[in-house]
C-alpha positions in Angstrom: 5.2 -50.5 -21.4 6.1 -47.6 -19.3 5.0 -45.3 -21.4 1.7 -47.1 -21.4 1.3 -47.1 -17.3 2.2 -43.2 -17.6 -0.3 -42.3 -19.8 -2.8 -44.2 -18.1 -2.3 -42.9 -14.6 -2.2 -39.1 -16.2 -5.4 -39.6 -18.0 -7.7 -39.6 -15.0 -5.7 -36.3 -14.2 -6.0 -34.5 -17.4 -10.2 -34.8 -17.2 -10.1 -33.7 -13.3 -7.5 -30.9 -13.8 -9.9 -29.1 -16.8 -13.2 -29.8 -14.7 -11.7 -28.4 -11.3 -10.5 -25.3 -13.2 -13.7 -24.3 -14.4 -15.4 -25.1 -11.2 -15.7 -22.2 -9.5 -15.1 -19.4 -11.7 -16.5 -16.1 -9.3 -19.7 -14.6 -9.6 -20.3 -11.2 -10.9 -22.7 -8.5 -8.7 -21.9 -6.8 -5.3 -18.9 -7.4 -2.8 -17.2 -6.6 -0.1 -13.7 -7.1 0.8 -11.2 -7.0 4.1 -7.1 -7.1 3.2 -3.8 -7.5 5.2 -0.4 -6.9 4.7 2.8 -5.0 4.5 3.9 -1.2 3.4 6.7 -0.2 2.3 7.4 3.1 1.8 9.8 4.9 -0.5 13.0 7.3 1.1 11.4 10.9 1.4 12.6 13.9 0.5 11.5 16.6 3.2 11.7 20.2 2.4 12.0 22.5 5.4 11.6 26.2 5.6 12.4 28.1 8.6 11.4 31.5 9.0 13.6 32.8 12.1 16.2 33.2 10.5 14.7 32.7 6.7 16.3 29.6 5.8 15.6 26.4 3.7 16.9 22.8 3.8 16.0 19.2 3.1 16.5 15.7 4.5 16.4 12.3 3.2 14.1 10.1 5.7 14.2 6.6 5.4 11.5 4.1 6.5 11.1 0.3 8.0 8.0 -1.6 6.6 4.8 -1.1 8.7 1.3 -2.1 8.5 -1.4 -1.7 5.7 -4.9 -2.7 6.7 -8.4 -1.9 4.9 -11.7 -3.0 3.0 -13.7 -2.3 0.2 -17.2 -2.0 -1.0 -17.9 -2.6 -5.1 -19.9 -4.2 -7.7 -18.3 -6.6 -10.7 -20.1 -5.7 -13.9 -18.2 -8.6 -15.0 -14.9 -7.4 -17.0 -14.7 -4.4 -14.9 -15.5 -3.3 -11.0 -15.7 -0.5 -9.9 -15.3 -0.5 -5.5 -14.7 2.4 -2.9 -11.6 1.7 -0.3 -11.2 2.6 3.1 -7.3 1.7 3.9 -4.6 2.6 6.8 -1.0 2.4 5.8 2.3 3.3 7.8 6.1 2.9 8.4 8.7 3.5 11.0 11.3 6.2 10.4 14.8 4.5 11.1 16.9 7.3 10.0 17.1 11.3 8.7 20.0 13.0 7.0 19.9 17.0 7.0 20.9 17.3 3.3 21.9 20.8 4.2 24.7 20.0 7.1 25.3 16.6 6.6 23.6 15.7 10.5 22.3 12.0 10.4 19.8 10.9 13.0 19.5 7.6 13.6 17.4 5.2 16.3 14.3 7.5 15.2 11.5 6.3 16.6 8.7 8.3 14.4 6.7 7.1 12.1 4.3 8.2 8.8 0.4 7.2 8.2 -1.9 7.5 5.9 -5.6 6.4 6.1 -6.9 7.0 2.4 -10.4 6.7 0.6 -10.3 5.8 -3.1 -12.7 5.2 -5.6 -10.7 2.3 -7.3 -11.6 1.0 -10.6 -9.9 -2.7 -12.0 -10.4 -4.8 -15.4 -10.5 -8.5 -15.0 -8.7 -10.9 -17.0 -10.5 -13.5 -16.7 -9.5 -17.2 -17.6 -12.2 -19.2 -17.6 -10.8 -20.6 -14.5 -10.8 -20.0 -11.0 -7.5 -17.7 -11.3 -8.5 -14.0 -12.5 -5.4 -11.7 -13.3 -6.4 -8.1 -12.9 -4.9 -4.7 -13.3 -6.6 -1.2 -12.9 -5.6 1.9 -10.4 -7.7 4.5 -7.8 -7.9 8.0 -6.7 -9.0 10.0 -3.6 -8.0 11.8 -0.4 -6.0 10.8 2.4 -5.0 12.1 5.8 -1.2 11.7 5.8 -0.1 11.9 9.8 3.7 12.4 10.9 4.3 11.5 13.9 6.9 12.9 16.6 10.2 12.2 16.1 13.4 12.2 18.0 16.4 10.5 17.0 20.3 10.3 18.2 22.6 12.5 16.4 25.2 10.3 14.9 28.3 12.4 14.5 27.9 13.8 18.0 26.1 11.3 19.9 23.6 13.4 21.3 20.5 11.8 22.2 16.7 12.5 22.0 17.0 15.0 19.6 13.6 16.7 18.4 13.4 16.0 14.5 10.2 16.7 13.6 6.9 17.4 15.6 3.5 15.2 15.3 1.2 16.8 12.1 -1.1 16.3 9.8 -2.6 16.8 6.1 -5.5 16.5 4.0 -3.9 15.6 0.7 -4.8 13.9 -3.2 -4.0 10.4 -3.2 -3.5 8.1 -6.0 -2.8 3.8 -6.8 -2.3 1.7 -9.2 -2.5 -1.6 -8.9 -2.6 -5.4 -9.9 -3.0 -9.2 -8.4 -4.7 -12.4 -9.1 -8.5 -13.1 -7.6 -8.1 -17.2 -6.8 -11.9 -18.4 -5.8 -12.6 -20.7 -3.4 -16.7 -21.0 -4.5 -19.2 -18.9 -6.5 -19.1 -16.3 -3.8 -15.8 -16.3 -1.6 -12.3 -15.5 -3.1 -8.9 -14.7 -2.3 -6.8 -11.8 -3.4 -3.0 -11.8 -3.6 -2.9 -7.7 -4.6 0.3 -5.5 -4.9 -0.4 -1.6 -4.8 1.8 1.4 -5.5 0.3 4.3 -3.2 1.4 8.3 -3.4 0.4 11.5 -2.5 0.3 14.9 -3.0 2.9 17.0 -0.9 2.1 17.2 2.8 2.5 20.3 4.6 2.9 20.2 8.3 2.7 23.5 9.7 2.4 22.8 13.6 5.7 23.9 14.0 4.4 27.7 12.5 6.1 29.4 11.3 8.5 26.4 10.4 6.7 24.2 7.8 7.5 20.5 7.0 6.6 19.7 3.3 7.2 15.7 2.0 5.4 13.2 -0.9 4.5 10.0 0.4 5.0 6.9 -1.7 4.9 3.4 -0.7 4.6 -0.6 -2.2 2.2 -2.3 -0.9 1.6 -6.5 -0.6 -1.4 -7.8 0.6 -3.8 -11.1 1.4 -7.8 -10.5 1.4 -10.9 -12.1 1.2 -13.7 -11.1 -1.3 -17.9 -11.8 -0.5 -19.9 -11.7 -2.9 -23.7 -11.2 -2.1 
């Protein structure tokens, strides 16, 4: 008898559930997109040469999570789209380590940028539903800033020490990416995307003849909203 009341209650369910899933699976043709969220980026290595005395050294630089804002502009052929990206991302520097004397600076208050443009391409998985997997990658340029940095020496306890000065670099930038496209009608969606960003090495050369040379990398969550028109 139970068994009976259960399967009738879950019937009406199991024609909605099908019917709302193929709903409002999105429209192909031209969007545009805005997107939110967080960066994190990887430790750094930082080479540094100094040229009175000649010398080299390197330092491990660690980050806090900053921003990552951007849009896009693109057209879905239908399995694949193909979008230009305008993005900002950046972090904090919390700490650097001279690998050379064993100094640690800590309380930093730097930070490292990038505002990139990418000529991203993506395949879409799509379901049939209004949930659409998809996976794909991007490359471009991006102006990778560093910004002044002083920091308190933590053996000594010295304070404001000058780490590195503000720079910055026109470098090759590359992502690869995935996420799931939920849509809300025919022509507005929401992206849940994750994206692993790097660069080419910087070179920051205001301090001539001293030269600061570091790879960005960072993971990057975010929330948008796609229009299609």
């Amino acid at each position: 008898m139970k068994l009976k009341y259960l399967l009738a209650l879950a019937t009406p369910f199991s024609l909605v559930l099908p019917t709302a899933a193929f709903a409002f699976p999105p429209a192909g043709g031209a969007y545009v997109s805005f997107f939110a969220g967080t960066s994190a980026p990887n430790d750094a290595t930082v080479s540094i040469t100094e040229f009175n005395p000649v010398a080299a050294k390197s330092a491990q630089v660690q980050f806090d999570p900053g921003e990552n804002i951007g849009g896009t502009l693109g057209y879905d052929f239908g399995t694949f789209r193909l979008e230009g990206e305008m993005s900002y991302k950046e972090g904090g520097i919390t700490s650097v380590t001279d690998s050379s004397y064993g100094t640690r600076y800590v309380n930093t208050d730097g930070r490292v940028g990038a505002f990139a443009m990418l000529i991203n391409g993506f395949y879409d998985l799509h379901t049939n539903s209004p949930i659409t997997p998809y996976l794909g990658g991007g490359l471009g340029f991006a102006n990778v800033s560093l910004g002044t940095t002083r920091g308190v020496d933590a053996t000594q306890g010295v304070i404001n020490n000058h780490i590195f000065s503000e720079d910055d670099d026109n470098v090759i930038a590359y992502q690869l990416g995935t996420g799931i496209e939920v849509a809300l009608n025919r022509l507005l969606s929401v992206d849940l995307g994750y994206r692993y960003f790097a660069t080419t090495r910087a070179s920051m050369r205001k301090d001539w003849p001293n030269s600061t040379e570091f790879r960005l990398a960072s993971h990057n969550a975010t929330v948008g909203l796609r229009l299609r028109f």
